[in-house]
C-alpha positions as CSV (number, residue, x, y, z in Angstrom):
1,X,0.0,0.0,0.0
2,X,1.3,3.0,-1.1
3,X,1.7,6.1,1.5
4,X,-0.9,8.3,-0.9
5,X,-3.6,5.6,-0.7
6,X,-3.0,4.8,3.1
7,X,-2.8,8.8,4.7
8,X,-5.7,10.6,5.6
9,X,-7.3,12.9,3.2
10,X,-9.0,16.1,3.5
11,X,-12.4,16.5,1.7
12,X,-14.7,19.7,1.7
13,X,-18.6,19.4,2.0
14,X,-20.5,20.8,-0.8
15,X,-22.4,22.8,1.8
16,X,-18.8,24.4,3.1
17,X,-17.8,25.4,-0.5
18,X,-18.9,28.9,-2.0
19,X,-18.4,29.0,-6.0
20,X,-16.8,32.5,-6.4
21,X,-19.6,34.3,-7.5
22,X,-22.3,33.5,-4.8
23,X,-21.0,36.6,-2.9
24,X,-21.0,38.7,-6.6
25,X,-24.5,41.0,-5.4
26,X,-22.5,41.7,-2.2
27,X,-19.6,43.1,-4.2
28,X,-22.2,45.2,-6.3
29,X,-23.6,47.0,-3.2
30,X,-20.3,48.0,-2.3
31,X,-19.1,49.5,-5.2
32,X,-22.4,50.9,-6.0
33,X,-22.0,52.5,-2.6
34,X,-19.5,54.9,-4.0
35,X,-21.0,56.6,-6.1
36,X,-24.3,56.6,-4.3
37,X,-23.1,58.2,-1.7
38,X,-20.5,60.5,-3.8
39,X,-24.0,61.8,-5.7
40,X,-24.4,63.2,-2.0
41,X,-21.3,64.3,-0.6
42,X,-20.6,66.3,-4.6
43,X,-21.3,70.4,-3.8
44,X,-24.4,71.6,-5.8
45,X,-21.9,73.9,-7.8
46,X,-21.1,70.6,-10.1
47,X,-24.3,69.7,-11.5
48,X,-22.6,67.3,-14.1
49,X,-20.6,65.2,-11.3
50,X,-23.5,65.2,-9.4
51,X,-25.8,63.5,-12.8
52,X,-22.6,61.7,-13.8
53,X,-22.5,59.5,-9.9
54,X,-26.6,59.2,-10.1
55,X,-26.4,57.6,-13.7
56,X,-23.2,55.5,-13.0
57,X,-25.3,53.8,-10.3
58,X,-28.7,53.5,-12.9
59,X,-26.9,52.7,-15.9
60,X,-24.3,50.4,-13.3
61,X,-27.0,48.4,-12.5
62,X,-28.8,47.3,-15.9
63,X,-24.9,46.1,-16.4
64,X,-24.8,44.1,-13.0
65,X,-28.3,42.7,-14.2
66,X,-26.6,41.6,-17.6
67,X,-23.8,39.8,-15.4
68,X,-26.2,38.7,-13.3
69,X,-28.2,36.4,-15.9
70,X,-25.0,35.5,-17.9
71,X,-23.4,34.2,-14.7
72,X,-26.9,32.4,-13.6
73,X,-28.4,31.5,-16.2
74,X,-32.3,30.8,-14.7
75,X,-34.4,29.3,-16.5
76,X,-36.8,32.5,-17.0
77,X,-34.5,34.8,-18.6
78,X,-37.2,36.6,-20.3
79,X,-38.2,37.9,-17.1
80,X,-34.8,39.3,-16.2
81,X,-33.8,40.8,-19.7
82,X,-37.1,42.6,-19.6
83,X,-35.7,44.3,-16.1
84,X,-32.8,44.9,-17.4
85,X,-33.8,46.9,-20.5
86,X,-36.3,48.7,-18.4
87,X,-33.3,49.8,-15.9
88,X,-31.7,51.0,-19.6
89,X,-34.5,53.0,-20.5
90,X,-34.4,54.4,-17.0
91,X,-30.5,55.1,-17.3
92,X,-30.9,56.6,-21.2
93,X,-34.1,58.6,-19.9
94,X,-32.1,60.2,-17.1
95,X,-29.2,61.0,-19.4
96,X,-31.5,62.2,-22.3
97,X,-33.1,64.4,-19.4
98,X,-29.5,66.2,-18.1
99,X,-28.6,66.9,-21.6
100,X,-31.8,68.3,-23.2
101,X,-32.5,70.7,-19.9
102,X,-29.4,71.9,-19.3
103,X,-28.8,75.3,-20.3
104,X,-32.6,75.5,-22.2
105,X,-36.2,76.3,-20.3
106,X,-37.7,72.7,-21.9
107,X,-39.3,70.7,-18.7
108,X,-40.4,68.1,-20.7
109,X,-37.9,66.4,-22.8
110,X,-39.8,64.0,-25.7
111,X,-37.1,61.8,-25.5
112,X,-36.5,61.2,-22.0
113,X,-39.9,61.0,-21.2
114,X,-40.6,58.1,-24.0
115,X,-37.7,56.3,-22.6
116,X,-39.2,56.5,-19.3
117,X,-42.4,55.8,-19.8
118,X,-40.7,53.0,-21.6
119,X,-39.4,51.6,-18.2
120,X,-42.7,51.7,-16.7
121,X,-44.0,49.3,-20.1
122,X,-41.2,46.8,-20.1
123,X,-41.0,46.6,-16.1
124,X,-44.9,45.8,-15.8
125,X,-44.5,43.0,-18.9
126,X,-41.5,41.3,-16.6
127,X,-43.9,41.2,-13.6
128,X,-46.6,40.1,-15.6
129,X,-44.4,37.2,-16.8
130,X,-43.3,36.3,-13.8
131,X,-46.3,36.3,-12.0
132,X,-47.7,33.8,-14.6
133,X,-44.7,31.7,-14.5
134,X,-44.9,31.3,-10.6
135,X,-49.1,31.0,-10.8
136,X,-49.6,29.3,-14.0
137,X,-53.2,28.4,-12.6
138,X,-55.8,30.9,-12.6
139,X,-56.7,32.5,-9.0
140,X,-59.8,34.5,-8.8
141,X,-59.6,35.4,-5.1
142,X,-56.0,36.7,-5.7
143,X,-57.4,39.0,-8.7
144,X,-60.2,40.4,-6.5
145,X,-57.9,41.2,-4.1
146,X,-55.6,42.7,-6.1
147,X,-58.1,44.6,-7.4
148,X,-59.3,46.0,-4.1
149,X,-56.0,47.0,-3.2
150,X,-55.5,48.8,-6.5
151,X,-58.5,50.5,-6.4
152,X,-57.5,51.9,-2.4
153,X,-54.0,53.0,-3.8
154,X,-55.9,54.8,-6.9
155,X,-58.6,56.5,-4.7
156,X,-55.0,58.1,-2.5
157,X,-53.6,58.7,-5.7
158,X,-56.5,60.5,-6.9
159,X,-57.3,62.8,-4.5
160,X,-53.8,63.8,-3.0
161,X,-51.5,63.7,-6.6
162,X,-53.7,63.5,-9.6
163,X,-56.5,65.7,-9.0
164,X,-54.4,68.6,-7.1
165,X,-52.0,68.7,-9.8
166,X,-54.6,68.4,-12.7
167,X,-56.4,71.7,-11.0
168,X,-53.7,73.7,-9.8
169,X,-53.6,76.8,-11.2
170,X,-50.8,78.1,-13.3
171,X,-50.0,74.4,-14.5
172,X,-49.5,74.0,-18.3
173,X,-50.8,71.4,-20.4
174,X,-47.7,69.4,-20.7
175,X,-47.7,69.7,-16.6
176,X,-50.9,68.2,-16.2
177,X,-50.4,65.3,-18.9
178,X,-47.1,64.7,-16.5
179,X,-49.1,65.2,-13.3
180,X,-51.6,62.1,-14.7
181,X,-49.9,59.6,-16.7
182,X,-46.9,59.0,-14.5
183,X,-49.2,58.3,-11.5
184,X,-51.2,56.2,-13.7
185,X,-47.8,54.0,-15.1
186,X,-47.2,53.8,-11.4
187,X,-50.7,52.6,-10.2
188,X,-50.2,50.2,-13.2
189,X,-46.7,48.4,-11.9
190,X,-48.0,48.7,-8.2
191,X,-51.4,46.7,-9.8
192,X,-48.9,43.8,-11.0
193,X,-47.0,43.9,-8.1
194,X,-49.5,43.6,-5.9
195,X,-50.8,40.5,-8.0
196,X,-47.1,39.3,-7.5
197,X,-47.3,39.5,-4.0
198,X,-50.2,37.9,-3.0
199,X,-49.6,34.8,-5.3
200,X,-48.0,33.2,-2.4
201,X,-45.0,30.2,-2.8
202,X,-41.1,30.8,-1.7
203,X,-39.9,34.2,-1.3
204,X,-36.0,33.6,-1.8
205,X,-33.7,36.4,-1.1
206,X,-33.9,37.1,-5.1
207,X,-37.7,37.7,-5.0
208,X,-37.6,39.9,-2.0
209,X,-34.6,42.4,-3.7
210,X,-37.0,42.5,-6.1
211,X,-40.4,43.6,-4.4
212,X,-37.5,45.9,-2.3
213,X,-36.8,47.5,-5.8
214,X,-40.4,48.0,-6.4
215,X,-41.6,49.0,-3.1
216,X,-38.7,51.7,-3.2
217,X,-39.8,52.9,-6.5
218,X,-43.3,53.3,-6.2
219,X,-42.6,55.4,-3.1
220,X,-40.0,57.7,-4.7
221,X,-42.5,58.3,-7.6
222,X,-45.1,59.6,-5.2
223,X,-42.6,61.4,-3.0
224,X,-41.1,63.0,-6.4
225,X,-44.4,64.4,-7.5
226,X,-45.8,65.4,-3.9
227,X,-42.4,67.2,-3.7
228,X,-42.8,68.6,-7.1
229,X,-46.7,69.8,-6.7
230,X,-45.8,71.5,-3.4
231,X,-42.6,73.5,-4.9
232,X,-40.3,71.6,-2.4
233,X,-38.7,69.3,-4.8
234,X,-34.6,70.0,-5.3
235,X,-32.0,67.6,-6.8
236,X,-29.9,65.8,-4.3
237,X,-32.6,65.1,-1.5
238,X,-33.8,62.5,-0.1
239,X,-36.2,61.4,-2.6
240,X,-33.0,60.6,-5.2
241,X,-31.6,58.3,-2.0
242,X,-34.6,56.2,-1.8
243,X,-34.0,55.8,-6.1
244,X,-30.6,54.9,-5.6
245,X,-31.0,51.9,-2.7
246,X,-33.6,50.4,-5.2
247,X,-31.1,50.3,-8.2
248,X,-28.8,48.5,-5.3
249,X,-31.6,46.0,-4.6
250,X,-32.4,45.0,-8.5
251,X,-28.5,45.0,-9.1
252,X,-28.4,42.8,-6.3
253,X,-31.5,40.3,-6.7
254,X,-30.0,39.9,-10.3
255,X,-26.9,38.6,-8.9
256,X,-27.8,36.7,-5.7
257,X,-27.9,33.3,-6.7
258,X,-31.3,32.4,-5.4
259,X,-32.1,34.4,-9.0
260,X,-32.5,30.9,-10.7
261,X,-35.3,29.8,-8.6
262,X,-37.6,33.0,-8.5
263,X,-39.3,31.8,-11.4
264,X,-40.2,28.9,-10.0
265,X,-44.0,27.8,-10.1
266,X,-45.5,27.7,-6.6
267,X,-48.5,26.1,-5.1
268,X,-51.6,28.2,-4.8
269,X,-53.3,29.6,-1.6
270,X,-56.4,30.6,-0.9
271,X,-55.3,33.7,0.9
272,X,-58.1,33.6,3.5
273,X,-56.0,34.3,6.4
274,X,-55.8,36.6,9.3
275,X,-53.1,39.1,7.4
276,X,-55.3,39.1,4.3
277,X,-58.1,39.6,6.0
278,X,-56.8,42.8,7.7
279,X,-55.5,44.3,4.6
280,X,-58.5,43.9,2.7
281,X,-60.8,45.5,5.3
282,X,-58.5,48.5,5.6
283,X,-58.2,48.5,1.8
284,X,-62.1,49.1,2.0
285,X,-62.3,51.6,4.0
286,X,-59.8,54.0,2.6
287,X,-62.3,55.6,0.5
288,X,-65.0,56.3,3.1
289,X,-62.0,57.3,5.3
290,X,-60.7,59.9,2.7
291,X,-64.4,61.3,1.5
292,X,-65.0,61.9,5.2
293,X,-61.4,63.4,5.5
294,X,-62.1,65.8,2.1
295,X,-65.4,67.1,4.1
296,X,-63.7,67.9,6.8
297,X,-61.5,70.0,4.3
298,X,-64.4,71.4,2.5
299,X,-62.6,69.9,-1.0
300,X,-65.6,68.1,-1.9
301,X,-64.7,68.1,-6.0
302,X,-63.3,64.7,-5.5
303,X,-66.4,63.4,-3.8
304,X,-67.8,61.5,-7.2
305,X,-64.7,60.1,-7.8
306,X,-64.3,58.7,-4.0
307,X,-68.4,57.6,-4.2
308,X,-67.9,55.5,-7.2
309,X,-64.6,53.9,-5.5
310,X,-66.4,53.3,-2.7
311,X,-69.1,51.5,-4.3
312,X,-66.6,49.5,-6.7
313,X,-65.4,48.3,-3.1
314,X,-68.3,47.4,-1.8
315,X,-68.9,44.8,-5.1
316,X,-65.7,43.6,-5.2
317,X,-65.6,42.6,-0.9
318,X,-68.9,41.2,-2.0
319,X,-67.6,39.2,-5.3
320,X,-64.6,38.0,-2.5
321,X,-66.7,36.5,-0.1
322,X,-69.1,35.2,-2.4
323,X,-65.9,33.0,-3.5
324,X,-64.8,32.1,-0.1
325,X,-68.5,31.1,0.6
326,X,-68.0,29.0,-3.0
327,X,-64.6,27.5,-1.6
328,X,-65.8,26.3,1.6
329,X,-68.6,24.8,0.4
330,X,-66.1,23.0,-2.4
331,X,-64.3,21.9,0.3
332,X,-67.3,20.6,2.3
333,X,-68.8,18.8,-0.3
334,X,-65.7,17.2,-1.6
335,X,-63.6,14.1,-0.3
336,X,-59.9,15.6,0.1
337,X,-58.7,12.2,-1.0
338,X,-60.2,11.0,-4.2
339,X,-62.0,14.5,-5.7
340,X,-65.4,12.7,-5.4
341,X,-68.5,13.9,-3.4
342,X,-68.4,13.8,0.7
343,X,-71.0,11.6,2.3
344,X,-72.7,14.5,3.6
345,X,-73.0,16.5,0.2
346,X,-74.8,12.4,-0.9
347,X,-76.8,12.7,2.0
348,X,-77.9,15.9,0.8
349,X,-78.6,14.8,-2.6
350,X,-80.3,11.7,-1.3
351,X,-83.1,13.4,-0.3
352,X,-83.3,15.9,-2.8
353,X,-83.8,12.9,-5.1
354,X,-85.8,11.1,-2.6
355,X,-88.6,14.1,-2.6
356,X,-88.5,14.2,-6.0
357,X,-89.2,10.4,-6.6
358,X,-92.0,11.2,-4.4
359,X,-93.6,14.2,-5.6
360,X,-94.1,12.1,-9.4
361,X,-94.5,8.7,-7.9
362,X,-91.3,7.8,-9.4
363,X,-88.0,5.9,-8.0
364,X,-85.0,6.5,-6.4
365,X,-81.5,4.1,-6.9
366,X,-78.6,3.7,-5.0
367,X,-75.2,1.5,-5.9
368,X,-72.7,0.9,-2.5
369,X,-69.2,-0.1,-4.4
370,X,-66.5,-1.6,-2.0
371,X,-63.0,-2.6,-2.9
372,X,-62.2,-6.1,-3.0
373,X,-59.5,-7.0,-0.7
374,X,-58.4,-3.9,0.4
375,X,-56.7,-3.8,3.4
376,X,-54.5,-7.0,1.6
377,X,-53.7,-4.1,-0.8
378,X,-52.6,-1.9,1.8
379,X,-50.4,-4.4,4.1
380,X,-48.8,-5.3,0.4
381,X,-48.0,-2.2,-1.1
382,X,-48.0,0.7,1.6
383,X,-51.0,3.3,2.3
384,X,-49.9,5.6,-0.5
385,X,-50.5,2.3,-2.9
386,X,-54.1,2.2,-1.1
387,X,-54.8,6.0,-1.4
388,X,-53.8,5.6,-5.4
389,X,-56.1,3.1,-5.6
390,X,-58.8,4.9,-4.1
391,X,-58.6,7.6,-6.4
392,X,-58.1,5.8,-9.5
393,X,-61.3,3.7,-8.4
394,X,-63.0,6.9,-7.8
395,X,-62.1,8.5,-11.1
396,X,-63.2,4.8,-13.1
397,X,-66.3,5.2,-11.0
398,X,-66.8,9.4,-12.2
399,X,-66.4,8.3,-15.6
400,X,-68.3,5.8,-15.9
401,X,-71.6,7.9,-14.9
402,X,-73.3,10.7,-16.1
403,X,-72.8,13.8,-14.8
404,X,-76.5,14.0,-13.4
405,X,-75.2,11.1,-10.7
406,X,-74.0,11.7,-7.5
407,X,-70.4,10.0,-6.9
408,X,-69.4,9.9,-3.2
409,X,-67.1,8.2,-1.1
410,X,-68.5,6.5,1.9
411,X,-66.2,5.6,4.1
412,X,-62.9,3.9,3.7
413,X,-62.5,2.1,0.9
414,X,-67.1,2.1,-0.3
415,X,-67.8,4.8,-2.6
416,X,-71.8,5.5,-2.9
417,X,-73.3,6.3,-6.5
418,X,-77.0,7.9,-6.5
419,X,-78.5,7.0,-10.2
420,X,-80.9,10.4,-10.7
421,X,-84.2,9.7,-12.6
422,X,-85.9,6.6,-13.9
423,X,-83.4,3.7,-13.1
424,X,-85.4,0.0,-12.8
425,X,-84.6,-1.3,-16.3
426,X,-80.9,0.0,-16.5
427,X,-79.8,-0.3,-12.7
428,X,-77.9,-3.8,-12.9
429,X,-76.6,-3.0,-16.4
430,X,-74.9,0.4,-14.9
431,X,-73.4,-1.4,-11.5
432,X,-72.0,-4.1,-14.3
433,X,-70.3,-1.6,-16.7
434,X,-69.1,0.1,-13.3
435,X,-67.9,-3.7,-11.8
436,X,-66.1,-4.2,-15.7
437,X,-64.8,-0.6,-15.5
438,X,-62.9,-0.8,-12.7
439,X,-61.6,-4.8,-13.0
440,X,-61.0,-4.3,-16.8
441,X,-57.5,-2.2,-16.3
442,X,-54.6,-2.8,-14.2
443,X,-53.9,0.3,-11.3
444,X,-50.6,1.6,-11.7
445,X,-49.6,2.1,-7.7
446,X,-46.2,3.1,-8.1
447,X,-44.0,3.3,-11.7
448,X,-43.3,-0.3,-11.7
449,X,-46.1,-2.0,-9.9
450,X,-49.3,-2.4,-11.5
451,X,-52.3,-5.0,-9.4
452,X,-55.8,-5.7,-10.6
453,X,-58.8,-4.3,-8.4
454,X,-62.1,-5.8,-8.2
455,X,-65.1,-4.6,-6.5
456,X,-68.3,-5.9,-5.3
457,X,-71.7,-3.6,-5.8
458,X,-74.8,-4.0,-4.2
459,X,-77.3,-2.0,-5.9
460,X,-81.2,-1.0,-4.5
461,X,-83.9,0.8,-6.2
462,X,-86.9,2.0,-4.1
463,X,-90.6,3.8,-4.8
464,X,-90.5,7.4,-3.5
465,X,-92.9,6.3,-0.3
466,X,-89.5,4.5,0.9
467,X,-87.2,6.3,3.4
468,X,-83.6,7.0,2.4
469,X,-82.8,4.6,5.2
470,X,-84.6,2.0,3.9
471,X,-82.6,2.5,0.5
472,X,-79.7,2.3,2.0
473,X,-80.1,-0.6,3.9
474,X,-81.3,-2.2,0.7
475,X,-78.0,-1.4,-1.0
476,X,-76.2,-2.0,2.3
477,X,-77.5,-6.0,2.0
478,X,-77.5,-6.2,-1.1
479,X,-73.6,-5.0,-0.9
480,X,-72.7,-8.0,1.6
481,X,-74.5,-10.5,-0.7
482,X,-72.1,-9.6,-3.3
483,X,-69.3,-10.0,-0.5
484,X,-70.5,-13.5,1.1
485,X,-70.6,-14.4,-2.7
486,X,-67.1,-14.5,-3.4
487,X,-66.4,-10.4,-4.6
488,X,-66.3,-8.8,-7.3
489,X,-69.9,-9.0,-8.2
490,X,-73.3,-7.3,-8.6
491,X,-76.2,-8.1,-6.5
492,X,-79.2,-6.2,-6.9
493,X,-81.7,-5.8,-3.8
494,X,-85.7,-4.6,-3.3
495,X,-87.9,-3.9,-1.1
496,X,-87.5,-7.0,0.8
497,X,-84.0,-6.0,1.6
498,X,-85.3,-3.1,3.8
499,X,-83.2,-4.9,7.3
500,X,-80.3,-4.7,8.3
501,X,-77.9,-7.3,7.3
502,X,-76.1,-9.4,9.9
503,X,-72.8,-10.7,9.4
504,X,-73.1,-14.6,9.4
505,X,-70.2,-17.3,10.3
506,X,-66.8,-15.9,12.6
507,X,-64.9,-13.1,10.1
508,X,-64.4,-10.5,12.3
509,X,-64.2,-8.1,9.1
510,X,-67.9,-8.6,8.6
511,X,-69.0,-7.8,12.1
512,X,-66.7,-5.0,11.4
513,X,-67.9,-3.5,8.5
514,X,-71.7,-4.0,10.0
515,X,-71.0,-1.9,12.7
516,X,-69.4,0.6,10.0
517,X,-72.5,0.7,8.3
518,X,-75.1,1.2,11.7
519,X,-72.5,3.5,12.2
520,X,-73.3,5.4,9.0
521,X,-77.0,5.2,9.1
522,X,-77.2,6.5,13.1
523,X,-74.6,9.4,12.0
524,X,-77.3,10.5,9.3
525,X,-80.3,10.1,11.7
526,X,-78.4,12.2,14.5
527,X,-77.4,14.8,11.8
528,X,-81.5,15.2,11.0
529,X,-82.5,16.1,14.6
530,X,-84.5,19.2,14.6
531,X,-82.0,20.1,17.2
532,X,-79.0,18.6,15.8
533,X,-75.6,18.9,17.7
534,X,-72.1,18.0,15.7
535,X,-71.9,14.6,17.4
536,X,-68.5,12.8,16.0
537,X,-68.7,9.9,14.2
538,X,-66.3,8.3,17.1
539,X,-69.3,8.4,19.6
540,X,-71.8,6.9,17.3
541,X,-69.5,3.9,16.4
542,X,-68.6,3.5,20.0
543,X,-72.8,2.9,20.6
544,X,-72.9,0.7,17.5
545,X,-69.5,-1.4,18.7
546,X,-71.4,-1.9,22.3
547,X,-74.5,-2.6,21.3
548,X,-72.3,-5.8,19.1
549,X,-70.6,-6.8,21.9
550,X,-73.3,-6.5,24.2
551,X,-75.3,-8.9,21.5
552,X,-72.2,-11.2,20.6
553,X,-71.9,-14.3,23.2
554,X,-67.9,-14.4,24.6
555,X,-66.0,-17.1,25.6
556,X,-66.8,-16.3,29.5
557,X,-70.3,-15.2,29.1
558,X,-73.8,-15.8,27.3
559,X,-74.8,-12.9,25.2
560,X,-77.2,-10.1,26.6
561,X,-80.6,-10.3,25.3
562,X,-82.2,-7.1,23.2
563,X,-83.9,-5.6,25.9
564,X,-80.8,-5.9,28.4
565,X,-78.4,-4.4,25.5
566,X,-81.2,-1.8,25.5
567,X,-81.0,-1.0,29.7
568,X,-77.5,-1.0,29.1
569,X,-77.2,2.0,26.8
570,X,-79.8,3.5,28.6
571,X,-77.6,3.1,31.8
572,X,-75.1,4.5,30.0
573,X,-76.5,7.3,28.1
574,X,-74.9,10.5,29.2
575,X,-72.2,8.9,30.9
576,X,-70.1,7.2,28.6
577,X,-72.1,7.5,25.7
578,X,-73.6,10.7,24.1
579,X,-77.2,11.1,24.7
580,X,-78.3,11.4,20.9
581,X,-76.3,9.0,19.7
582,X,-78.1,6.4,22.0
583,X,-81.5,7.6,21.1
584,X,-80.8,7.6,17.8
585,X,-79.6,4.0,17.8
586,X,-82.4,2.8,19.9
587,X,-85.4,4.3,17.5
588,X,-83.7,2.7,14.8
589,X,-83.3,-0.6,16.0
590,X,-86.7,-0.4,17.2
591,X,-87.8,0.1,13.3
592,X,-85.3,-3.1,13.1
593,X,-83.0,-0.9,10.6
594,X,-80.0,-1.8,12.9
595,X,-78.4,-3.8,15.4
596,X,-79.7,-7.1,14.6
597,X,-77.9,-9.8,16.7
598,X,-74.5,-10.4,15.7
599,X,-73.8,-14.3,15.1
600,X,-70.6,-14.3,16.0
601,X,-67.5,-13.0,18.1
602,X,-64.9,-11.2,17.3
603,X,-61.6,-10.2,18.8
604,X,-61.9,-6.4,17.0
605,X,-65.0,-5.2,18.8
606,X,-63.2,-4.0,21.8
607,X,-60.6,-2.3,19.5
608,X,-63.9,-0.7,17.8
609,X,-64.6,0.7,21.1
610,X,-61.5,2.4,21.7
């Protein structure tokens, strides 16, 4: 062994190592210092040193911004070139400005104001192209809120820049054109930017240089022209300081390394939070705020303006909470899992249909669909395995029927379809083409792994005189049938089916998934109380498990008869049990829709009542 291969070596972890340029934005700040701060320190008696420093920083930066995406090459380049020839335009407009004034009475250069007005276009296209590259999906309640904010900043802008400047006398025309569309191009970016903002996702060091760059911007725009409307505007204050940090901070964010992932797309947010919330409401009441303020004043020829602002508020806070009504109840009525219905939204529609069977003596249909085998498919292949499983079953099942039917899921691994309208002839075809839907085509679980799923459907149709308990117990039997009959089948109930199944033989998973289905059928009948209470689905199974037990002989002791299962709730009603919960079990099983006596024992009852 050689003494090279046998001595220790010395090895660096990537996360120790900086490439050489990772500190490059840091180096920028500093030497952009310089002449940032020589732009101050420079007497007033040399006018061209003092525009020479300012445009060495504006024109310095679009050049650190070149470097910036040469040396980082991010995948949005698009975004950053359109920055960078906006900081050019800026640079060029300042420039054209010094040179055109100097020495003549012209205020308003037609060059320099083209290229700055320039900068406002190409800077509002880079946002807008970033904002769509990190929200590629559309968000409404980000665009209403956006909007509200806008509309606050214009109704300030109105009656404090715009509208002063616009009336004051003595103004020329090229001075009120000025006084209007730079505020406007302003209002414009801070639109985008707001949009920008409230899109949500990662906010790397990059991203916030950037909104630093904007922020900085917006607010030396509407300091310039207060300034300038009031007659206290001179060059060299502290208006041209708050310019030059935000030509540091874009200089910077184009070369801080965290510039490749800005781009990025992020995940969308509702935005309904606490923070949001806040802004919004003082957002809407910025116009109120100011037309009171203006009375005070007696300057009521903004009034109109600030009316109509106040009223656009008003619809869009309404719009906004007309889509957070619309999201919640989304949410509600949809199963986080598999995108299908929730058993409450089915519940829902299972009356709805139910009255309307009724009202032209007409049918209702149910189908209860339950994958074959399941937990095997968990135990084997993981719970992500089962949830893909779930929602590829779900989508087969969505497909498969019209978009009149209701597609819910259950519980655990049953999915509910209600058939709407006239169903007798075509019930049992429909739960086939389901059953050879879903068996037909391998699930892909992983990207290697693909297993066969079968279900078993039990399918009920009922007159509109039935109950929806009734139909669902109908199903419900019809649903074990198919199970006790080896899986992956159809069985189709009636009117005869109207009891509760019981679980016959030892399988604990049948006495199991009976008290999963009492479980279901007391939840709705607590939920219809006239005066309902949000009784957990844990309480109800925990009456449902006892009352099995209490039924089910053990090895140590005979099994209770019905009416001492019944004292035995009773005894226990408000104690251990919750009181609806126990009356609602006990009036159904008094109509004998549950808690027929369980056949046999099983060792996961007492697990059900923990």
């Amino acid at each position: 062994m050689t003494s090279s291969s046998s001595g220790p070596r010395t090895t660096t972890a990537p996360g120790n190592s900086r490439a050489p340029w990772s500190l490059a934005w840091v180096g920028w700040c500093l030497a952009a210092a310089v002449p940032a701060v020589g732009h101050f320190l420079i007497p007033a008696s040399h006018p061209v040193a003092q525009v020479v420093s300012y445009c060495l920083v504006s024109a310095g930066t679009a050049a650190a911004m070149a470097v910036g995406i040469r040396l980082h090459r991010p995948a949005a380049r698009s975004v950053w070139w359109l920055l960078a020839a906006g900081q050019v335009m800026y640079a060029g407009a300042d420039i054209a400005y010094f040179v055109t004034t100097t020495g003549s009475e012209t205020n308003y250069p037609v060059l320099a104001n083209v290229l700055y007005l320039a900068q406002y276009l190409l800077v509002a296209a880079a946002l807008v192209l970033l904002g769509r590259r990190r929200s590629p999906q559309r968000n409404t309640a980000a665009l209403v809120d956006t909007a509200i904010l806008a509309v606050a900043a214009a109704v300030l802008w109105w009656v404090f820049l715009i509208h002063p400047a616009v009336a004051a006398p003595g103004f020329s025309a090229l001075d009120r054109v000025a006084a209007t569309i730079y505020p406007v191009m302003d209002l414009c970016v801070l639109t985008v930017a707001i949009r920008l903002l409230l899109g949500g996702g990662a906010r790397q060091t990059s991203y916030q240089l950037v909104l630093a760059f904007l922020g900085l911007t917006l607010f030396a725009d509407t300091a310039y022209g207060l300034l300038t409307l009031h007659g206290m505007y001179e060059n060299g204050g502290w208006s041209d300081a708050v310019y030059l940090v935000s030509y540091l901070a874009l200089g910077a964010a184009a070369l801080h390394p965290s510039m490749r992932r800005v781009a990025e797309p992020v995940e969308g947010r509702s935005g309904a939070t606490l923070y949001r919330v806040v802004l919004l409401a003082v957002a809407t009441l910025v116009a109120p705020v100011v037309l009171a303020v203006q009375n005070l004043r007696h300057a009521a020829s903004s009034d109109l303006v600030v009316v109509t602002a106040s009223a656009v508020l008003f619809l869009l806070m309404l719009t906004r909470m007309a889509g957070l009504i619309a999201a919640q109840r989304r949410i509600a009525m949809t199963d986080g899992l598999t995108g299908v219905h929730t058993r409450r939204h089915l519940s829902d529609a299972l009356r709805a249909e139910r009255e309307r069977a009724a009202r032209h003596g007409g049918s209702f249909a149910m189908l209860l669909v339950d994958v074959d085998h399941f937990k095997h498919i968990n135990d084997t292949y993981g719970h992500p395995a089962g949830d893909q499983v779930l929602r590829e079953v779900a989508g087969r099942l969505r497909d498969a029927c019209r978009d009149t039917d209701v597609v819910a899921r259950f519980g655990g691994e049953e999915f509910a379809v209600l058939v709407t309208g006239e169903v007798p002839g075509r019930l049992a075809a429909l739960a086939e083409e389901l059953r050879q839907r879903i068996a037909g085509a391998p699930v892909l679980v992983d990207n290697r792994t693909a297993i066969t799923v079968t279900v078993s459907i039990g399918a009920a149709v009922l007159p509109g005189t039935a109950s929806t308990e009734e139909l669902l117990v109908a199903a419900d039997g019809a649903l074990y049938a198919a199970k006790r009959g080896g899986r992956n089948r159809v069985v189709v109930g009636d009117a005869e089916w109207t009891t509760a199944a019981t679980p016959a033989g030892s399988d604990p998973a049948d006495v199991d998934r009976q008290i999963q289905r009492w479980t279901a059928l007391v939840s709705e009948a607590v939920r219809r109380r006239a005066d309902h209470q949000n009784v957990p689905v844990s309480m109800v199974a925990g009456v449902c498990a006892a009352w099995a037990l209490l039924r089910t002989a053990g090895p140590d002791r005979p099994a209770f008869t019905a009416e001492q299962a019944r004292a035995e709730l009773r005894r226990c009603r408000g104690v251990q049990f919750h009181p609806h919960a126990v009356d609602e079990f006990l009036a159904l099983e008094a109509a004998e829709v549950v808690g027929t006596p369980a056949a046999a024992a099983t060792p996961l009852l007492p697990a059900t009542l923990g």
